[in-house]
C-alpha positions as CSV (number, residue, x, y, z in Angstrom):
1,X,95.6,111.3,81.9
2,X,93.5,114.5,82.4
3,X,93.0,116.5,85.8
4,X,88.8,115.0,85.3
5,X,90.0,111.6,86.1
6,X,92.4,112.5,89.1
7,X,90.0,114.9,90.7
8,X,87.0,112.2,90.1
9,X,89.2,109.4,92.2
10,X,89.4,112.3,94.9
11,X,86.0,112.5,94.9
12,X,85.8,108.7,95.4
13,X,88.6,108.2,97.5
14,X,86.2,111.3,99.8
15,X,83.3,109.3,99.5
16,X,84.5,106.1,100.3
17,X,86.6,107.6,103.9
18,X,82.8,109.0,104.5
19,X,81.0,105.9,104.0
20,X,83.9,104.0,106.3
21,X,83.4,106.4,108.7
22,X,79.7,106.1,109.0
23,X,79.7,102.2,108.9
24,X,82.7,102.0,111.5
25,X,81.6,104.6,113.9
26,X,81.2,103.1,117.5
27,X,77.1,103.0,118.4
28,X,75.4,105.7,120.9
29,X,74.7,102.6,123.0
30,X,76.8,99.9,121.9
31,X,75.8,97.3,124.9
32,X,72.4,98.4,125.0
33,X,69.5,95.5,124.6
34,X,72.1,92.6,123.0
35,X,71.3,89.6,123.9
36,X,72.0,86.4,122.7
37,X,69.5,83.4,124.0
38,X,68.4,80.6,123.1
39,X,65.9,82.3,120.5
40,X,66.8,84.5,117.7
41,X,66.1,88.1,118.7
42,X,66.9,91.1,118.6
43,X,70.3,90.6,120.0
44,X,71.1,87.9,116.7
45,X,70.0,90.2,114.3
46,X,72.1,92.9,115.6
47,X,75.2,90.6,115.8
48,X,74.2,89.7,112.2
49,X,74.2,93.5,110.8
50,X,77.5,94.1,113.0
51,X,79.4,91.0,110.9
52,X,77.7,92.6,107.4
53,X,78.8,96.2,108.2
54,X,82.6,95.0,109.0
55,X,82.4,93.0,105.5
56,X,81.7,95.7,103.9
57,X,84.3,98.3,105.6
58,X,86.7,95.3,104.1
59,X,85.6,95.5,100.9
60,X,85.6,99.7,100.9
61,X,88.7,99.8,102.4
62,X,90.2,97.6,100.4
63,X,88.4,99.8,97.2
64,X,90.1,103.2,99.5
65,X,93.1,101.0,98.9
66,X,92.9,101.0,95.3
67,X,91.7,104.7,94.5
68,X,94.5,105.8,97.0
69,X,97.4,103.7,94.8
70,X,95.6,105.0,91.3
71,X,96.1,108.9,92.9
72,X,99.8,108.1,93.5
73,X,100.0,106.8,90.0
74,X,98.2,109.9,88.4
75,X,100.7,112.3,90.3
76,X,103.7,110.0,89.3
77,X,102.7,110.5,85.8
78,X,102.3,106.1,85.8
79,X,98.1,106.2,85.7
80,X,97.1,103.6,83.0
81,X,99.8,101.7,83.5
82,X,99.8,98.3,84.5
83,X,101.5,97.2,88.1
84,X,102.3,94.2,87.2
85,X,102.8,93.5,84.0
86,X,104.4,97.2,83.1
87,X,101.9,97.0,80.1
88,X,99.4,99.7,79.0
89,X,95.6,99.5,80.6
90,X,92.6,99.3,78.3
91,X,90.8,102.4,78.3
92,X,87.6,100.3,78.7
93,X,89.0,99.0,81.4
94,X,89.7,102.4,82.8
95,X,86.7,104.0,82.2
96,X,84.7,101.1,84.0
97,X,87.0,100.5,86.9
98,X,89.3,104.0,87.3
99,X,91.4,103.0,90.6
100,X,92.6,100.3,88.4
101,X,96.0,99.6,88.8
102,X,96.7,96.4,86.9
103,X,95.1,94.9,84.0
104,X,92.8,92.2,83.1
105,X,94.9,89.4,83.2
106,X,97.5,90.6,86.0
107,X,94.2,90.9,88.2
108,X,92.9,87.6,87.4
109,X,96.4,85.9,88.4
110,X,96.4,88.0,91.4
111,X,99.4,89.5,90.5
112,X,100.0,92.6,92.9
């Protein structure tokens, strides 16, 4: 495991608390004009972007999640090793997913 890979899921792990932080920051006017009627309005479509902005602060949490555990396994010397299985991690698999933590098939079977 080189420094490149550990200081690239920094960068991601920066990124990603950035991106949370915009998408989960409270509104300048978070009452202001909602209403919900009878017709869709202004008021639906802002209760529709509020439920799509905390799915996706699930997801990139659950991603800050992942590049957090992958640090921890870089600095304990583990990175590339699987969590649940013990086994080693394709590099492929690294290089296109590099907070992974398990492989393939201990992902698939939801093994944690």
């Amino acid at each position: 495991m080189s420094d490149a890979v550990r200081d690239a899921l920094v960068a991601e792990l920066a990124a990603l608390e950035a991106e949370l932080a915009r998408i989960t920051a409270v509104p300048a006017d978070p009452l202001g004009a909602v209403s919900f009627g009878k017709r869709v309005g202004d008021g639906t479509a802002q209760a529709v972007e509020r439920i799509t902005q905390v799915s996706a602060a699930d997801r990139l949490d659950a991603k800050r999640l992942e590049v957090i555990r992958a640090i921890a396994k870089c600095d304990e010397g583990t990175y590339g090793t699987c969590d649940g299985c013990g086994a080693a991690i394709p590099a492929e698999r690294l290089d296109a997913v590099p907070q992974a933590t398990r492989c393939i098939a201990c992902a698939r079977a939801g093994v944690r």
